[in-house]
N, C-alpha and C positions, 0 to 999 in steps of 0.2 A: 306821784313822788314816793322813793321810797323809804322803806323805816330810816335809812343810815344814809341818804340822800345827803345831808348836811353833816357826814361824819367827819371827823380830822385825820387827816394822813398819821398811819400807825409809825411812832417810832419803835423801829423793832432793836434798834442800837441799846437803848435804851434799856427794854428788855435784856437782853444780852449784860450790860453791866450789872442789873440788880443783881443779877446770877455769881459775878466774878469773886471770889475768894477774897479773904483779907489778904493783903499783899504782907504788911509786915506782920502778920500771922504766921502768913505761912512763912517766914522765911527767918522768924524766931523760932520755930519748931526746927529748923534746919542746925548743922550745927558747923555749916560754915556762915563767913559775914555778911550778915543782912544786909548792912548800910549800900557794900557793894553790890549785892543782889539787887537790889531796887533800885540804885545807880543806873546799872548796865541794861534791867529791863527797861526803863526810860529811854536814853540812850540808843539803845539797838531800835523802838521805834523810831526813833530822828534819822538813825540811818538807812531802814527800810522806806520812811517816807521822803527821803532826800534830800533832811534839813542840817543833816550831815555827815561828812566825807568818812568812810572806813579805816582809811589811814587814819584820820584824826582818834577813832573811837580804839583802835590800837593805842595807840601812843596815847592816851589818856589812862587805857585800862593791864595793858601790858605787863608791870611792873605788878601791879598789884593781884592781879590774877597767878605772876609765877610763885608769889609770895605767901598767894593763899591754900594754890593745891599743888603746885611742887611737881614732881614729874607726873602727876594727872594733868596738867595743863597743857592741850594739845593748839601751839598759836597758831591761824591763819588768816588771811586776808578777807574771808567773807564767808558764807556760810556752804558746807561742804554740798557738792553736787556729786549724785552717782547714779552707776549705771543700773538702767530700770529694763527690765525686759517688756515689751508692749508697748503698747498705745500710751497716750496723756491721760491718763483716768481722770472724771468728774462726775458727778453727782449734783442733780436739779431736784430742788424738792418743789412740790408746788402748794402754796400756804391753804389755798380754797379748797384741796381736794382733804389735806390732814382734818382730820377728826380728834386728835387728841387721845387715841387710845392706849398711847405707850406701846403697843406692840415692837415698835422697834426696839426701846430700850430694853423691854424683856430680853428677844431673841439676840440683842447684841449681847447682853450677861450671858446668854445662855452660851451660845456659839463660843466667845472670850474666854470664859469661865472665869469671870471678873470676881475679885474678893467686895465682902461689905463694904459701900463706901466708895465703890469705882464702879462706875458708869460711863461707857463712851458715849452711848448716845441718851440724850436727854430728850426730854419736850418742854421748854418752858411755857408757863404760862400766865396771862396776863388777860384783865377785865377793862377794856377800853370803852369809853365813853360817860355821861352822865345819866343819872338817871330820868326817865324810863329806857335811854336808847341807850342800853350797855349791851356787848357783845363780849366774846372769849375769844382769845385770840392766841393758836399754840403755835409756837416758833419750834421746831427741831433742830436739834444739834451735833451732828458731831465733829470731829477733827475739822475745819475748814481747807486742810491740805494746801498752805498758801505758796504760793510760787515765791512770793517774798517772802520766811517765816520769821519772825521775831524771836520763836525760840532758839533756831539753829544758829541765829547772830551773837547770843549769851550762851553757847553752850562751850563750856571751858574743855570740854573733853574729846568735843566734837562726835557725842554720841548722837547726837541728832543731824540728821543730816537731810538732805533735799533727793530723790532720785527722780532721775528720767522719766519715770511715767507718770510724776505730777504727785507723787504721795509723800508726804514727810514722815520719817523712819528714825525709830529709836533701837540704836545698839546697846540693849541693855546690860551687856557684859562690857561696856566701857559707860557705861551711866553709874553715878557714883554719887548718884540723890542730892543732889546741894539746893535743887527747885526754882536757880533760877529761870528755866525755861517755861514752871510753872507762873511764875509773877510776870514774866513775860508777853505770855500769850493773851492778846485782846480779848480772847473768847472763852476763855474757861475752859480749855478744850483738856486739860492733862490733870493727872491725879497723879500721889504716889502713893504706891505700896508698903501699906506698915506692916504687913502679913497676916491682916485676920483672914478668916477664915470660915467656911458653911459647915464646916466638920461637924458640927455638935447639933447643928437641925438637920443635916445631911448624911448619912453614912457613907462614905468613900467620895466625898468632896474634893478632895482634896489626890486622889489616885493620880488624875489626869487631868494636865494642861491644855490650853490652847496653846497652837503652834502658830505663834505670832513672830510674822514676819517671814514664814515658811522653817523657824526653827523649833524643835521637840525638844520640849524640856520634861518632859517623864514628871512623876509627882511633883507635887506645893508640898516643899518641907522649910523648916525655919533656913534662914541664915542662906539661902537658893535664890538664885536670880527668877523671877524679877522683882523680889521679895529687895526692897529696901533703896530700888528704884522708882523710873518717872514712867507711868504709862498713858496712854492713848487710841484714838482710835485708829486705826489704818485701811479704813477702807475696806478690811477683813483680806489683806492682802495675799493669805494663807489660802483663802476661799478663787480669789482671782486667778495663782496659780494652778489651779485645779481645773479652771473656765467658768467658774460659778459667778452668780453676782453677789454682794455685801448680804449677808444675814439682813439686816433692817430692809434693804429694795425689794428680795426675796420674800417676805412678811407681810411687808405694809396694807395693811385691809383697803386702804384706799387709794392705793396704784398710786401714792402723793410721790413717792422719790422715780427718779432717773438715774440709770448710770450709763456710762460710755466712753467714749473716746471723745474726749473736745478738740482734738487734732483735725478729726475726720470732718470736715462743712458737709457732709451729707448724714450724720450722725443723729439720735431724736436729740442729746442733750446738747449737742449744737446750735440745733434748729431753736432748740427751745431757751436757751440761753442767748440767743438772738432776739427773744420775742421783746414788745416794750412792755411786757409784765414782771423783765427779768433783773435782780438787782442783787448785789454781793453786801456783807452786812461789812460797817467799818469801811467804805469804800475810801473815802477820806486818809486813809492810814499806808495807802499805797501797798498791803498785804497782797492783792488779787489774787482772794481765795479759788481752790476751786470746789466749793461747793456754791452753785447759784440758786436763787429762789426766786420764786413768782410770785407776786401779788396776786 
């Protein structure tokens, strides 16, 4: 028999909330209205899990969203889809092969050139069991890139949007920081930019961006997009266009992520999101991420 023979099935959800932001934190930091903020991200979960109708969540929220940001308020029926060049991109991490090293989250700051305080991809971690039979147990994270997102359902500007090949996408020249899409999201998956900076342990930190989303943005100066917006992971979507795979898959010491095309059934992250090791975090919430994980 063996050490963990009689272990408990990991809640990895769980995990995941300990991680999540104070909701009316962050949306008191904000300086449009919370109350609504935290409303709608409610709300846009009941409509992504189908406990209710879109029209309704309109006509509840309509008046008061044109009231609150004026012609930043862009209305639609559901959350915006666009056109994605490629395949359905996904990403399978497999929990047994991760070590825990961070390595991804490095190389995704690196790659990003994320300010203090924003990190796309994370490693949570957590001590499962009692003693003497305790274990560590890292959960990685980035973006879930859900085909259903909860963010782009709250997003009043419709700077977030869904495209074609499976990746959820921030316009940050129509992103105009309000956070609801951050109290939104099941998974902690967004930060926003207050514009610090590595300038001052860095010399020329700040010269040169990543080109997220395939756009150049030339130096990090104050009062610059995407300085005083919402950011995220994307899959390193800048890197895909090129044919590359995400910073973190290309890193990982322990061959633990997958990426591919989940379109393709002959694809590995097909195969392997087929397996019964495979299972989406939040599955209950009707999001259907596409990042999958293996037990």
């Amino acid at each position: 028999m063996g050490l963990f023979s009689n272990e408990k099935k990991v809640d990895y959800d769980k995990i995941v909330d300990k991680m999540l932001p104070d909701a009316k934190k962050e949306m008191d930091e904000s300086q449009y209205d919370t109350e609504l903020g935290l409303n709608m991200a409610r709300d846009a979960r009941k409509v992504i899990s189908g406990k209710l109708k879109i029209e309704d969540f309109h006509k509840v929220y309509s008046s008061s969203l044109t009231k609150e940001f004026g012609n930043y308020y862009a209305s639609a029926d559901g959350p915006d889809i666009r056109k994605g060049d490629g395949p359905k991109w996904a990403m399978v991490i497999d929990l047994k092969k991760c070590v825990g090293c961070d390595t991804c989250t490095v190389s995704c700051k690196a790659e990003n050139r994320t300010p203090p305080g924003i990190s796309y991809n994370v490693v949570m971690e957590s001590l499962e069991g009692e003693f003497p039979n305790i274990k560590a147990v890292n959960l990685p994270r980035p973006c879930m890139q859900c085909d259903k997102p909860a963010c782009a359902q709250v997003c009043p500007t419709r700077a977030t949007y869904k495209m074609e090949n499976g990746i959820v996408a921030i316009d940050n020249d129509r992103c105009i920081g309000c956070r609801y899409c951050i109290v939104a999201c099941p998974y902690g998956a967004r930060s926003f930019d207050f514009g610090e900076s590595y300038e001052q342990e860095m010399q020329g930190a700040n010269d040169v961006t990543s080109p997220e989303y395939g756009v150049e943005r030339g130096s990090r100066e104050k009062g610059k997009t995407p300085i005083g917006t919402v950011r995220k992971c994307s899959f390193c979507f800048h890197r895909l266009q090129r044919g590359e795979e995400p910073a973190c898959v290309e890193t990982c010491i322990g061959d633990a992520r997958f990426f591919g095309d989940i379109s393709d059934p002959n694809s590995v992250v097909s195969k392997l999101a087929a397996s019964p090791r495979a299972f989406r975090l939040k599955e209950e919430l009707g999001t259907h991420p596409n990042v999958i994980y293996l037990r």
